[in-house]
N, C-alpha and C positions, 0 to 999 in steps of 0.2 A: 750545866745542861740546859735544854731547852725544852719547849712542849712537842711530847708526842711522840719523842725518838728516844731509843731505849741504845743508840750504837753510839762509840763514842773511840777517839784514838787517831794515827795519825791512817794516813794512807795507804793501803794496799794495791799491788800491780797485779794483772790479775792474767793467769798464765798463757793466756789465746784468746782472739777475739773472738767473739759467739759465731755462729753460722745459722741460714735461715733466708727465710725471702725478706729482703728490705720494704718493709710497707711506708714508711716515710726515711728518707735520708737527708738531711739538711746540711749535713757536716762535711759531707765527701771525701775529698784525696787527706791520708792521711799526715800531710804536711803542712795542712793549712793552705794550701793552692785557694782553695773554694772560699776561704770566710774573710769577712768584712770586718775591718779594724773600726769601725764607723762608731761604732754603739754598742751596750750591756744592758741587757732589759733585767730588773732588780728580780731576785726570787731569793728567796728566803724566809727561813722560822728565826726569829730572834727569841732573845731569852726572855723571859715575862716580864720585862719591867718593860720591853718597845715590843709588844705581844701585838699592841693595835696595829703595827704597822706589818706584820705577817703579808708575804706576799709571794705571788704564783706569776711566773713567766708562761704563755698558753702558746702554743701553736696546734694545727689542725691537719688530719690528713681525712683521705678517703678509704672507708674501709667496707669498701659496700659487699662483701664477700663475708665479713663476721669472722674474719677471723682471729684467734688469741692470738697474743703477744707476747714474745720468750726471751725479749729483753728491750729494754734503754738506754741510749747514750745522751749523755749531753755536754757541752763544752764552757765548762765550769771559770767566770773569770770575776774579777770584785775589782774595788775602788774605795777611796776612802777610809784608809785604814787596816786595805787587806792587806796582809804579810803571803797568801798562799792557799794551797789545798789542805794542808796538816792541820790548820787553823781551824777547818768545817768537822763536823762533827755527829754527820750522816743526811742521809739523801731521804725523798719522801718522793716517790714516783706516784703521778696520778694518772687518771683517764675520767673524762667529762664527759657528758651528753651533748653540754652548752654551755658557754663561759658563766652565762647568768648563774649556774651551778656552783661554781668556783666564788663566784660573789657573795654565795651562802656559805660557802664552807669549802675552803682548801685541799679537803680531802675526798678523793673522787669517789663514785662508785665502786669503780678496782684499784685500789691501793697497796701498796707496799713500802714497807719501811727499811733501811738498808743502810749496811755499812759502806767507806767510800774508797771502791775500789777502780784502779786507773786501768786505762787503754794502755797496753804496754806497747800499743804499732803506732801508737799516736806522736809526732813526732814536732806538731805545730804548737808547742809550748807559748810562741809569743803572744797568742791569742787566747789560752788559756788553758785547764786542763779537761782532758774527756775522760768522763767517769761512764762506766759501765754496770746497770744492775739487771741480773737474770733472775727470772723467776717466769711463772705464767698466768698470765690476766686474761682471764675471760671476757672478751671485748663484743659492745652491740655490732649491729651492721649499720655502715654507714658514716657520717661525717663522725669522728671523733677529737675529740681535741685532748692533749697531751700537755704536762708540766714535770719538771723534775723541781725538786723546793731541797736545796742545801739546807741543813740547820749550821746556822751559825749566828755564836752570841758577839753584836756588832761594840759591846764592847775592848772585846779581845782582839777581833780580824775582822775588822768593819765593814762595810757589804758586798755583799755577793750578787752575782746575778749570771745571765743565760746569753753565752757569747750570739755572732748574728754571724751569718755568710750570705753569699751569691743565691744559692740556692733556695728555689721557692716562688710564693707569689707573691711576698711582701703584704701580709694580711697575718698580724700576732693579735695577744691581748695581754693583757694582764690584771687579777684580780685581788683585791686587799677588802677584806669580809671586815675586818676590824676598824677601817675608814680611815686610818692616821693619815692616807696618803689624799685626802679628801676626792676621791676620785665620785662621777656623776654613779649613784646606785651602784659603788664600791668596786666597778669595771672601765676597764680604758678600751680601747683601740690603737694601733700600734702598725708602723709601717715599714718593719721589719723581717726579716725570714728568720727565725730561732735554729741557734746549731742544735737542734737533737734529731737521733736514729731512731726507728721503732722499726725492730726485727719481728716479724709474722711467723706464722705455722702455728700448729697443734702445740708445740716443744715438748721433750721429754721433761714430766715433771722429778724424775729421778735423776737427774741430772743438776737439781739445783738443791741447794744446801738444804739439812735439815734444817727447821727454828730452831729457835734456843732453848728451848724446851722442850726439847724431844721427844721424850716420856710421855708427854700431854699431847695421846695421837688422837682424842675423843671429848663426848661431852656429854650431858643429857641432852641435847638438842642433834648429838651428833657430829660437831664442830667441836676443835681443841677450846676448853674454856682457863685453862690456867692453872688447874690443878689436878694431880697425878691421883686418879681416886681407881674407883672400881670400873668406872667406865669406860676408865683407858685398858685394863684387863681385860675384861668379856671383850673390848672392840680389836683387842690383840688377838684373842684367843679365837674371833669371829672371822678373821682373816689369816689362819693360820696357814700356811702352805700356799699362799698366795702367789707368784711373782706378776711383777708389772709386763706392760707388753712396748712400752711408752711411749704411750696413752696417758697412763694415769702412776701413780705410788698407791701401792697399798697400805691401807690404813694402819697396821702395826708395824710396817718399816719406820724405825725409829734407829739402830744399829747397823754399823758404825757411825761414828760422826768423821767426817761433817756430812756425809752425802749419803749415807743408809748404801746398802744393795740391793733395793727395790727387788725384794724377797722377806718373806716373813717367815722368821725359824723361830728356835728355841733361845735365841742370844738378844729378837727381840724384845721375850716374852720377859727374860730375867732382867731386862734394863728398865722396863715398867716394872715389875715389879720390885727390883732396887731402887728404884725412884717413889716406891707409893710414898703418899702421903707430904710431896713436895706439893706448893703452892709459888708458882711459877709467874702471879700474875705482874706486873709493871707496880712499883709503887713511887710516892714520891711526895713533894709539901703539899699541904692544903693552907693556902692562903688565905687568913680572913681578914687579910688588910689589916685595918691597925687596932683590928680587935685580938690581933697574933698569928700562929700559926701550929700548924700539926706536921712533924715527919712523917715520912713511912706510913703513906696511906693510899690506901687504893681509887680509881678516879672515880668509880659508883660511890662510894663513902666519903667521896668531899662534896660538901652542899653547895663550897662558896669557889674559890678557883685553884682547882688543881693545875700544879705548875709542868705536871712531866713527869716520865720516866727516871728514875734514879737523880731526880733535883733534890733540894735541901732550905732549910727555910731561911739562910742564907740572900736568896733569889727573891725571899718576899720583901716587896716593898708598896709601902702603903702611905700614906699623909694626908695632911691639909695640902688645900688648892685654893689660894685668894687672887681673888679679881679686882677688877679698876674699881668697880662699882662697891667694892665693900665685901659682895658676898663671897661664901666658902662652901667647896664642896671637898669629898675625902675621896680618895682614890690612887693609882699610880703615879708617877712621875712621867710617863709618855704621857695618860690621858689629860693631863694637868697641861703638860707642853699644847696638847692637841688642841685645849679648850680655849688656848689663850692666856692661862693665871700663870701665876709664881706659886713654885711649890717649896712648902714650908718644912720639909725634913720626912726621912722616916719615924714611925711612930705618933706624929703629932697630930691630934685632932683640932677639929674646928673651933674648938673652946678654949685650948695654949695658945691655937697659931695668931689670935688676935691680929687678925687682918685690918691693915688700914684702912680707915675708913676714908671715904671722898669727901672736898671740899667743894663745895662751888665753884666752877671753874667756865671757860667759853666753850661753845658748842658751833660746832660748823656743819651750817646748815648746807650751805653750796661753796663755791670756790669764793663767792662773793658776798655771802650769807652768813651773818655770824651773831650769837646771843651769849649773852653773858651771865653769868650767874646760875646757873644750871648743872642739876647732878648727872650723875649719867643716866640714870635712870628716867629724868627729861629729858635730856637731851636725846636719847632713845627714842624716847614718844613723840618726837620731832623728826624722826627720821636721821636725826644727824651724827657726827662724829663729837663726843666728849675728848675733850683735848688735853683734858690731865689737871688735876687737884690746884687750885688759884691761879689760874689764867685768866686770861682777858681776851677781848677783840682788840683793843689795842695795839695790842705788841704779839699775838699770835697769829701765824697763816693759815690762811684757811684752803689757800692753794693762788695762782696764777689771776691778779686782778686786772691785767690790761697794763698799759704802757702806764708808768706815774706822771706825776705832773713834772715837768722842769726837766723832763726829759732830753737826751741829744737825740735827734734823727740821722738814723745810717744814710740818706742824703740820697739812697740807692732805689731806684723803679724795682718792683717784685720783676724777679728775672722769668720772662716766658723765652715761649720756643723759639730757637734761633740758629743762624746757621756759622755762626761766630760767639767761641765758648772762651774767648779771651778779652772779650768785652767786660766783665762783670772788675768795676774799680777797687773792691778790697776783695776778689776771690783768693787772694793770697797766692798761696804755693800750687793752687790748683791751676792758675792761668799764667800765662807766658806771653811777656814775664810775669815776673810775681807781684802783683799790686794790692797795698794793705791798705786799710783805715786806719786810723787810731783810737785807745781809750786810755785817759787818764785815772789816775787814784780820785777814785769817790764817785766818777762818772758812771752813770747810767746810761745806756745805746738804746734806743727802740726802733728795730728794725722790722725787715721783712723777709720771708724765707722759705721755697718753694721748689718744687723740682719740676722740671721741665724737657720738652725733647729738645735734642742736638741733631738738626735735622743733617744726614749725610757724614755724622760724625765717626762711623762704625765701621772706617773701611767704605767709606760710601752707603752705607743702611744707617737708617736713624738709630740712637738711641737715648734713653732717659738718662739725666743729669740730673742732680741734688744742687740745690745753690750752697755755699759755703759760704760763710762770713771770716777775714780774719781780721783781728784789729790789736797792733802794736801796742806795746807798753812800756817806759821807759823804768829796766830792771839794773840801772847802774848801781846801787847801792846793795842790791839783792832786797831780802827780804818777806815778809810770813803774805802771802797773796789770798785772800778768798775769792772767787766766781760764785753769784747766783742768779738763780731767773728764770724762765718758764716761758708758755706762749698760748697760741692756739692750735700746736700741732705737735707731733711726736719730736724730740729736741735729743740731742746731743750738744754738752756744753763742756769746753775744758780747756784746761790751758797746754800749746803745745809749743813745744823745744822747736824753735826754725832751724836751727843748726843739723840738731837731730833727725828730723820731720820724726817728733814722735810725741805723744802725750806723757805731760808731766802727770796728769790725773785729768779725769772730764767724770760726768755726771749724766746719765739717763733721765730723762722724762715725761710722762706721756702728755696730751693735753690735756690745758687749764692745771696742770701741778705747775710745783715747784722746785731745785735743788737749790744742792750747793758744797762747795767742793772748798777746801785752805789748802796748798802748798807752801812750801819753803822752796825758795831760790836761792842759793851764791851770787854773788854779786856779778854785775854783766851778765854777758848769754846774748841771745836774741831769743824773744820772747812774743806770743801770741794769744788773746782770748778770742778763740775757736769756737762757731756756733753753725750746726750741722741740720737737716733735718735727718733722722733718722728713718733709714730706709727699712729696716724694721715694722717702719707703721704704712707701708703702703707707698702710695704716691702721694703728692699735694700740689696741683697745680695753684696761678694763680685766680683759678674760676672759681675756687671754694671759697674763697672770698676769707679764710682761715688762717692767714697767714701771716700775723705780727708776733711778735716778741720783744724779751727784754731781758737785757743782760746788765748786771754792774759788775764793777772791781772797785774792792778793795783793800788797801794795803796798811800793813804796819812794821817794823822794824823786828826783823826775825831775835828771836831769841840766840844769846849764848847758847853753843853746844861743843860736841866733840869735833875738835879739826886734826885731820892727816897727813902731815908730812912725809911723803913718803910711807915710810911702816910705823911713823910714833906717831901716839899723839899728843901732839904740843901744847893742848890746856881749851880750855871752852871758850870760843868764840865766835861772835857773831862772824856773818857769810863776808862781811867787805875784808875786814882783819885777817879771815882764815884766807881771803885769795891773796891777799898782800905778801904770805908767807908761801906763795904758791903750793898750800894744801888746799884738803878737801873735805868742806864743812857737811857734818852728818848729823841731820835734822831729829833731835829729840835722843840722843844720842848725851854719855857725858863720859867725860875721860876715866873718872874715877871707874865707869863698870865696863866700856867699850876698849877692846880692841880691835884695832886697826888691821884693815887686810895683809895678809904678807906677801912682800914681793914674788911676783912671778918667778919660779925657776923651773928652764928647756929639761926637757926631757933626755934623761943621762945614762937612763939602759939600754943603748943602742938597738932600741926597738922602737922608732917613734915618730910623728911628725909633728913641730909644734904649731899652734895656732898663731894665724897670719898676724901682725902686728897692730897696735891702733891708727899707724899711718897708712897700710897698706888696702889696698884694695880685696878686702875681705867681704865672706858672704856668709852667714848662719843662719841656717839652716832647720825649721822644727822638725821638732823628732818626740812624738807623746802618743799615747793611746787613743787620749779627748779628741784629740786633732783628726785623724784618721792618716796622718803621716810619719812613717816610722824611716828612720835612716840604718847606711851598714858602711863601713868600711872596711877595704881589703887590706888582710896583712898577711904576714907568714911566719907564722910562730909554730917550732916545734914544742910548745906548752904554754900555758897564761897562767902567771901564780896574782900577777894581778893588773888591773890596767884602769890607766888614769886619764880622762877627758876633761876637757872646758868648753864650754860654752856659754850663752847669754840665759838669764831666767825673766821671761815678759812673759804679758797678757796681753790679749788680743781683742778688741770687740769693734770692730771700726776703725781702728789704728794701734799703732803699738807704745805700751807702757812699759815700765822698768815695775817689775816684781817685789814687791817688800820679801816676800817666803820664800827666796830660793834655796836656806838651809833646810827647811820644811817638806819642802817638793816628794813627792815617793817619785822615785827611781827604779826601770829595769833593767836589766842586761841579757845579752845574746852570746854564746859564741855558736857559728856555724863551719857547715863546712863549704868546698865552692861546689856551685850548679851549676858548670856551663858559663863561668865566665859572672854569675850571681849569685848572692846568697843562696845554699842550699840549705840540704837539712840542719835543724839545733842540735849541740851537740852540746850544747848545758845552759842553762840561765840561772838566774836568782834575783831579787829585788834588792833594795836598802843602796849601801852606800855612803864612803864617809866624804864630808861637805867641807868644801875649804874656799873662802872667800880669795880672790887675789886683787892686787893695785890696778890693774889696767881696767880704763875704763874705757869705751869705744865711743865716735860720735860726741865725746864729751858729755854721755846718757848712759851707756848700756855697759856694766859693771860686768866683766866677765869671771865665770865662775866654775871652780871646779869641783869631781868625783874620782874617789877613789873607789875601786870593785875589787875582794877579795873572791877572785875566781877561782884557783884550784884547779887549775886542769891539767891534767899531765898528758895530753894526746895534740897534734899536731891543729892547727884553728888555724882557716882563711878568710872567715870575715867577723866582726866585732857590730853588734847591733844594741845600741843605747837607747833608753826615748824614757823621756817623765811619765806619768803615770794619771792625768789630769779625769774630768767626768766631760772637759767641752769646751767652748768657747769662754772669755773670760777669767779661768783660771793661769796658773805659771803653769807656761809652757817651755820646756829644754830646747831651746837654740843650739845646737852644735856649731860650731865655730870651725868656718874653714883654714886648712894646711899653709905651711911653706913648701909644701908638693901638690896648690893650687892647679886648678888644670891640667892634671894628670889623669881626671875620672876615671878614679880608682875608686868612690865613694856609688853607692846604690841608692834609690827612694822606694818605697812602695807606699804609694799614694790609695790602696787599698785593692787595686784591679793586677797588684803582684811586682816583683822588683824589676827596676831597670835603671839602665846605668845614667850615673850624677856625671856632670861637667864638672866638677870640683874634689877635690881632694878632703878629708876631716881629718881633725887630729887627733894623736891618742898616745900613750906612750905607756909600754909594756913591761913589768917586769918578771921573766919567763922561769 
């Protein structure tokens, strides 16, 4: 369980959508027409060990008429580890005055807590799910602002968050009161439209479920307080003969459940009084960190941190927290993460966890700046960074010092504006033709590197150009390759496949840092050390005066490893041996625990097209949630018991990379029905998916790779929609791999403004 919610179990559909005047609608047509694949703004209660990280997705409408609210929708979707909606384990609707509110505390003014039940007309599953909670909130007049907060424990079904669409003014927030997420006075700003509904009117209060404690229609104040006493009787007995008009429930409809008949008889009066002397209130651990813990206790009667509604002590978790510096504080395992320390176990105080102490070590004052022999705790009152227990200036960085001595010069003028973008002598693969420098093993380059306009480049209109650097390496032997270096300006550094045009790996870094990246190569290739400015940081012309760098390489004789022939593999060996045997050397890999991919086999249940070949003029295609590009293929299958795809698994930040995780990746699926010639409505999904590597490798880089989907569907399916499940840029992203029924555009995109038809075919093979 988690704090605050006392609802718990998998999902309920809930029989009809509510009716009412729509006072915010974000979410629109019920098929998802309206909403934006783009982004998931995080909301969620975690369980109390990532408590500090509790957090509220905000949007705002106009309510300048004051009127309640008689119900909620919002469009419920996660990442990183969610399995689905069965995984959440109830909803926390709010209403704010001001986000600043929310940055104190989670829980608004008008609050309800609630079990999680679905939009059964809701039918745009790919973007996530719409949950619905009725009840009624007495609302101020005027700007309100709005959150629904799933509880979900992120180690089970890892986070959740508040889908986004078309609709709105692109003006969200989001608040985290507990700070994990270090946000400026624990609130953001956010430039997106949040998918929730907020239904208006008066609402009939008898139209929404009794509490769960029924019996508990009173209080001494007047308000149900948790226990069934005398004051739930006199307040039964004081509204007897009652009925609502609704407007309101009278105070001893409590009979029948779930929803009373907003009338007060004799059947209320015997259900209070069959319930006297129940104590109704929430209990749950009281947490005292690692001085223990107590069950079963109420949240007024825990002094230290009560964990929640029906939690257990379980949930508590307590420790030591040691730092660089020596010192030790006691607390969670989030607040420990948050602080910066290593956390030393549950249970264990600062006096077992015997934190290591510091030794003197180098202290970096600037990029340039460096002292030696310093604790942290100096090196602190210096302003600077303590660089870890017996270091030196010597042999550590302190970041980016300028070109070294013995240096080679790129030979090359800083590129300004021109009206000729084929002039630049190593731009590489960017100019035509493609013209390189070169770097040797052990060589250092100190170049120059800027961006600049391409006057008339654009169609005739200028536009801004990045200079590139590439510089050759001779990879005939193969081999373990490292790239480092830095500059005075935002850097992109890596090595890239020419054959490929793709990156073997590169390195980010801003000015005056550092990277540094190792690869393994096989022997031959054509091969390139790639130096970017990264457009990320702006512009740079050559007027900033900003704009040197430096790059080395180098090399050492890659290690024995796993090589593939074909599907064996035939023993560890270094990259020159393994291409001699015309296999395929896998870096840090070893025969003894590696297997080898298994050969590609065409799809055999005459339901299928397979993926274009590695000689073929093929195109793949992303298809992922992070992306904002989701793909579909047309089939026609009178049922899908299951269906098998491949494609490529990269990353993307600048260029594209080969994926170490594509067994890893979460995976969804679609089947639809057709709209007009498009994907229409879902007609079922699911995530997961089982992962099989195959032999064919594409470009001589991009390893293709396949899913199998146990789909289940026994009703007729005309299109098939796959996509990985990423947070954005830089994660594995699903490439789908185009058909041998290429150019038949029978395949769809929906690049987020809704589907439309693909030039290409995808493959997929069905077993119905």
């Amino acid at each position: 369980m988690f704090k605050t919610f006392a609802f718990a179990g998998a999902a309920t559909v809930a029989a009809s959508a509510t009716a009412g005047t729509p006072l915010m609608d974000q979410i629109g047509a019920n098929n998802g027409a309206d909403m934006d694949s783009s982004n998931i703004l995080a909301s969620q209660y975690f369980e109390a060990a990532y408590s500090v990280y509790d957090i509220a997705a905000i949007d705002d409408f106009d309510n300048g008429s004051g009127s309640a609210a008689s119900a909620v929708s919002a469009c419920i979707s996660g990442w990183n580890g969610y399995a689905g909606i069965d995984g959440v384990n109830g909803l926390q609707v709010n209403f704010y005055m001001a986000v600043e509110d929310a940055a104190a505390s989670l829980v608004g003014y008008a609050s309800v807590d609630a079990a999680v039940t679905l939009d059964p007309d809701w039918t745009g599953q790919a973007f996530g799910d719409v949950v619905t909670v009725e009840a009624v909130w007495s609302l101020a007049a005027g700007t309100q602002y709005v959150s629904v907060i799933p509880g979900n424990e992120f180690a089970v079904n890892g986070q959740t968050g508040i889908a986004v669409s078309f609709i709105g003014d692109l003006n969200c927030w989001q608040a985290n009161p507990g700070g994990g997420f270090g946000m400026p006075d624990n609130w953001q700003t956010g430039t997106n439209n949040l998918a929730y509904r907020v239904m208006g009117g008066t609402g009939d209060p008898c139209a929404v479920p009794l509490p769960p404690c029924p019996a508990d229609v009173s209080g001494p104040a007047g308000e149900p307080d948790g226990i069934v006493d005398v004051n739930d009787v006199l307040a039964t007995i004081g509204t007897f003969g009652e009925i609502g008009d609704g407007t309101y429930r009278p105070t001893g409809d409590c009979w029948p459940e779930p929803a009373g008949d907003c009338a007060v008889t004799v059947d209320d009066l015997l259900t209070v009084i069959g319930a006297f002397g129940e104590d109704c209130r929430p209990r749950g651990a009281c947490c005292f960190g690692i001085s223990g813990c107590d069950d079963d206790v109420l949240e007024e009667d825990c002094a230290a941190d009560w964990l929640g509604a029906d939690s257990d002590c379980s949930e508590c978790h307590a420790g030591a927290c040691c730092y660089i510096d020596g010192s030790c504080t006691e607390g969670t395992p989030a607040e420990c993460t948050v602080a910066g320390g290593t956390y030393a176990g549950d249970g264990v105080d600062c006096a077992a966890a015997n934190c290591p102490q510091p030794s003197p070590g180098a202290c970096c004052i600037t990029n340039t700046d460096c002292l030696d022999g310093l604790l942290p705790t100096d090196c602190s009152d210096f302003g600077g960074t303590y660089m870890g227990s017996g270091t030196d200036c010597a042999t550590t960085s302190c970041g980016w010092e300028g070109c070294p001595g013995g240096s080679t010069s790129e030979g090359v003028p800083c590129q300004e504006d021109t009206t000729d973008p084929n002039a630049d002598p190593n731009g590489g693969m960017n100019v035509d033709p493609p013209a390189f420098g070169a770097i040797a093993n052990g060589e250092t380059i100190c170049g120059l590197m800027s961006t600049y306009t391409c006057i008339g480049c654009d169609g005739g209109a200028d536009a801004t150009y990045r200079d590139t650097d590439w510089y050759l390496f001779d990879n005939s032997a193969g081999g373990e390759w490292t790239i480092s270096g830095g500059g005075e300006m935002d850097l992109v550094m890596g090595i890239v496949d020419n054959d490929a045009l793709a990156f073997v790996d590169y390195f980010v870094v801003a000015p005056y840092e550092e990277g540094t990246t190792t690869v393994t190569l096989p022997a031959g290739g054509n091969y390139s050390v790639w130096v970017g400015f990264n457009f990320d940081g702006g512009t740079n012309p050559c007027s900033t005066g900003l704009n040197e760098y430096s790059v080395t390489l180098t090399g050492a004789a890659a290690p024995a490893a796993a090589c593939c022939v074909l599907t064996e593999c035939v023993g560890d060996l270094d990259p020159t041996d393994c291409a001699s045997l015309g296999g395929t050397y896998v870096s840090g890999e070893s025969c003894a625990t590696y297997a080898c991919p298994a050969a590609f086999e065409p799809c055999n249940t005459g339901n299928g097209e397979d993926p274009l070949g590695i000689d073929d003029s093929w195109t793949a295609g992303t298809s992922d949630t992070g992306s904002g590009y989701l793909r579909a293929m047309g089939v026609t299958a009178p049922s899908v018991s299951q269906c098998t795809v491949y494609g490529l698994a990269l990353a993307y930040s600048g260029g594209w990379s080969e994926c170490g995780a594509a067994a890893d990746m979460g995976m969804q699926w679609s089947l639809m029905s057709d709209g007009g010639g498009l994907p229409g409505a879902d007609l079922a999904t699911g995530a997961g998916g089982t992962y099989a590597g195959t032999d064919l490798v594409y470009a001589g880089a991009y390893a293709l790779h396949g899913w199998t989907f146990d789909m289940g569907y026994a009703g007729s399916v005309d299109w098939v929609s796959v996509a990985s499940t990423s947070s954005g840029q830089g994660e594995c992203w699903f490439l789908w791999m185009s058909s041998t029924a290429s150019g038949a555009g029978a395949s769809a995109i929906d690049d987020g403004t809704g589907w439309i038809a693909e030039v290409f075919s995808l493959n997929y093979c069905i077993t119905e």
